[in-house]
Steps between C-alpha positions, in 0.01 A plus 500: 500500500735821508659547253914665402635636188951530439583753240840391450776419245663261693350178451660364838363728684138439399531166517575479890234738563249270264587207759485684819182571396372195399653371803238750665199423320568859307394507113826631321588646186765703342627677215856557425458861303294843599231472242425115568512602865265800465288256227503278785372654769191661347368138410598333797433788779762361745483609874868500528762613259863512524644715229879528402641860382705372203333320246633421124193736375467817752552580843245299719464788792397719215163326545459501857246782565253409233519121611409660815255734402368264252429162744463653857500143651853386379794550753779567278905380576755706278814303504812608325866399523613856539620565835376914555099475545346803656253395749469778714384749262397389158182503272353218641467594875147571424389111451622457835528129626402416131851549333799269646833517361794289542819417369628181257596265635212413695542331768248221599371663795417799277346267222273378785377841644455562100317204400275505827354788508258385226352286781377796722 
């Protein structure tokens, strides 16, 4: 079974992406600050993770390269509510198709394309 991790203060949030899941026959789990998050995934070695920027303990994106460096298999989704993200020319460019980012809300089509890619 693939499995998905949400690192994400708002509990709504990881809570729709828990059922989509299930509703997919994806294991789920999340964690609503940084360090559970970063706790989290090094015990349950997601394939997928979706990461939000702001988080009541750091800032989430601060921990995108060594997630990536770290577990070479996980395809990592930054998500923030900001509206200015960089795509075209920022730190990550190197992880190629690895590294999706979108912006909150998502919508369910997004959430889909997010959640499915653990089935590839």
């Amino acid at each position: 079974m693939k499995k998905l991790v949400v690192i994400d203060d708002e509990q709504d949030f990881c809570t729709l992406v828990e059922m989509y899941c299930n509703k997919n026959g994806i294991e789920c789990r999340f964690a609503n600050t940084l360090l559970q998050g970063m706790e989290l995934v090094a015990t349950f070695l997601p394939d997928v993770l979706i990461l939000d920027n702001n988080l009541p303990d750091g800032l989430g994106w601060t921990k995108a390269a060594y997630l990536l460096d770290t577990y070479p298999s996980i395809n990592l989704n930054l998500i923030t509510a900001k509206k200015a993200i960089d795509k075209t020319n920022n730190e990550y460019a190197s992880y190629g198709k690895r590294v999706s980012f979108f912006h909150k809300p998502l919508s369910m089509l997004q959430l889909n394309d997010i959640v499915l890619q653990s089935n590839e």
